[in-house]
GUMI-424917 format. One record per residue (C-alpha): x, y, z; residue in one letter; residue number from 1; chain. Coordinates in steps of 0.2 Angstrom, whole numbers, always signed. Example, Ala and Ser with C-alpha at 12.3 -4.5 7.8 and 13.67 -1.06 7.14 Angstrom:
2
<<+62 -22 +39> "A" 1 "A">
<<+68 -5 +36> "S" 2 "A">
***
This chain:
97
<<-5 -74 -86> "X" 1 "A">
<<+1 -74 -68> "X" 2 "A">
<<+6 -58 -60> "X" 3 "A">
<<+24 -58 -54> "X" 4 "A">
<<+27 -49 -36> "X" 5 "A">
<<+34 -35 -35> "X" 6 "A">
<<+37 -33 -18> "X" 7 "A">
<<+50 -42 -3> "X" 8 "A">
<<+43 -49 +14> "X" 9 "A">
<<+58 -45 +28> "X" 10 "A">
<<+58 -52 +43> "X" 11 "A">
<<+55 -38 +59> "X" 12 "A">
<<+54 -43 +77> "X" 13 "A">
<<+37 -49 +78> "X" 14 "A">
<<+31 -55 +61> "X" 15 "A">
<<+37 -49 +43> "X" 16 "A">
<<+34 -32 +31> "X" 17 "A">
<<+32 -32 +13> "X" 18 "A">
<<+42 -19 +5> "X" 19 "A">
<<+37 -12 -12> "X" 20 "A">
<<+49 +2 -20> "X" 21 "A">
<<+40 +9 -38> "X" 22 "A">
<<+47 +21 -49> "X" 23 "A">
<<+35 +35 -60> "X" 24 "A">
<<+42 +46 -71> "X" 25 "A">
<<+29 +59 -69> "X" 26 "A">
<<+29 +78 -62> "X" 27 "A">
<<+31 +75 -42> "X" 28 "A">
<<+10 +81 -40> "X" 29 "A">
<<+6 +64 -51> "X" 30 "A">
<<+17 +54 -41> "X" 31 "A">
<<+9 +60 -24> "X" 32 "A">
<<-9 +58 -29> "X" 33 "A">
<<-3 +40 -35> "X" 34 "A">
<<+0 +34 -20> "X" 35 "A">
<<-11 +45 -9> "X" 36 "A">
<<-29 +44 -19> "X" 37 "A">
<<-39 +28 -19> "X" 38 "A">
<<-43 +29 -37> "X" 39 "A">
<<-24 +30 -41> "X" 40 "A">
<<-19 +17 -28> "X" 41 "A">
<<-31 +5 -35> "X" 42 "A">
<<-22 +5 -50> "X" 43 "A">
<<-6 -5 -43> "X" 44 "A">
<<-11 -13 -28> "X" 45 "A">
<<-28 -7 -22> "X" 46 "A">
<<-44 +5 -18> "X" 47 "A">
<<-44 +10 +1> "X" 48 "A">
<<-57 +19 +10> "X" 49 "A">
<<-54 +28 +27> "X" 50 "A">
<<-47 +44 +31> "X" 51 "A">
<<-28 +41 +23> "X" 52 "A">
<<-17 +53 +36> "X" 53 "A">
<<-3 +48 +48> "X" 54 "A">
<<-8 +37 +62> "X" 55 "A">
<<-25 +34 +53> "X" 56 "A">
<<-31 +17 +47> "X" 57 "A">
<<-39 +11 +31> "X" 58 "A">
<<-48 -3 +24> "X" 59 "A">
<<-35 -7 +8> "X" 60 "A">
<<-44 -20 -3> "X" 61 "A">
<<-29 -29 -13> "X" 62 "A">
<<-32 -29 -32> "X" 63 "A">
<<-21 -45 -37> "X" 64 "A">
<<-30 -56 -24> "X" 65 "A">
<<-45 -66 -31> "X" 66 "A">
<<-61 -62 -16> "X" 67 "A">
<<-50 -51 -6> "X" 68 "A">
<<-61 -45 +9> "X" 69 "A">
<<-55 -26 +14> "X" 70 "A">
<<-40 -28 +27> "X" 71 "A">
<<-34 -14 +40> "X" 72 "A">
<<-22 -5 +36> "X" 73 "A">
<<-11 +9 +46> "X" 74 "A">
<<-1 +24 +38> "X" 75 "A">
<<+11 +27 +49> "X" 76 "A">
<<+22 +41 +39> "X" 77 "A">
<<+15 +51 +24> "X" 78 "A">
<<+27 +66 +19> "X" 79 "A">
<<+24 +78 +5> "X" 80 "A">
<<+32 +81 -5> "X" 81 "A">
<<+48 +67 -3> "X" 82 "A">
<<+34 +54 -9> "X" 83 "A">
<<+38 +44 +6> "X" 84 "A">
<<+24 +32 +11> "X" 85 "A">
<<+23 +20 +25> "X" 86 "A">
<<+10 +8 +31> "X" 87 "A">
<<+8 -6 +42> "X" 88 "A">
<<-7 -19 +39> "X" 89 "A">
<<-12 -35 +45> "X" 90 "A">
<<-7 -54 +38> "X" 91 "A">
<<-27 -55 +32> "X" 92 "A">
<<-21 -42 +16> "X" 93 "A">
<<-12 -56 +11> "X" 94 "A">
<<+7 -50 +16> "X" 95 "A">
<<+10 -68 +25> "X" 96 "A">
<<+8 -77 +12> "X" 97 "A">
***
């Protein structure tokens, strides 16, 4: 089986974003720790380690990619409770592709 993606590539001025919306049904506590844990995030995309605040970078190991190597990645908002994330990472995590 072949995963299907799930996200978008736009175009921006100076290269492209990927752009993944997800829907839980779940209490808003579960949702946050979804995307804001490792453990969780591993789940639909992938583990990261680093420290996961706003302007911080991580190292986001995608789980879909066969010998991924861990690729920077920047949160650049991350506001509880509206379960708003945003991050911007590099063409190695496999967004160019």
């Amino acid at each position: 089986m072949t995963p299907e993606p799930t996200g978008r590539l736009v175009r921006i001025s100076g290269g492209r974003e990927l752009i993944m919306n997800r829907t839980f049904r779940a209490p808003i506590a579960d949702v946050w720790a979804s995307i804001t844990e490792s453990e969780r995030t591993a789940r639909w995309i992938g583990p990261w380690t680093g420290d996961g605040a706003p302007g911080k970078t991580v190292m986001v190991t995608m789980s879909m990619e066969e010998g991924a190597e861990p690729s920077p990645a920047t949160i650049r908002n991350c506001d509880p409770p509206a379960v708003s994330v945003s991050i911007s990472a590099s063409q190695a995590v496999g967004y160019g592709r």
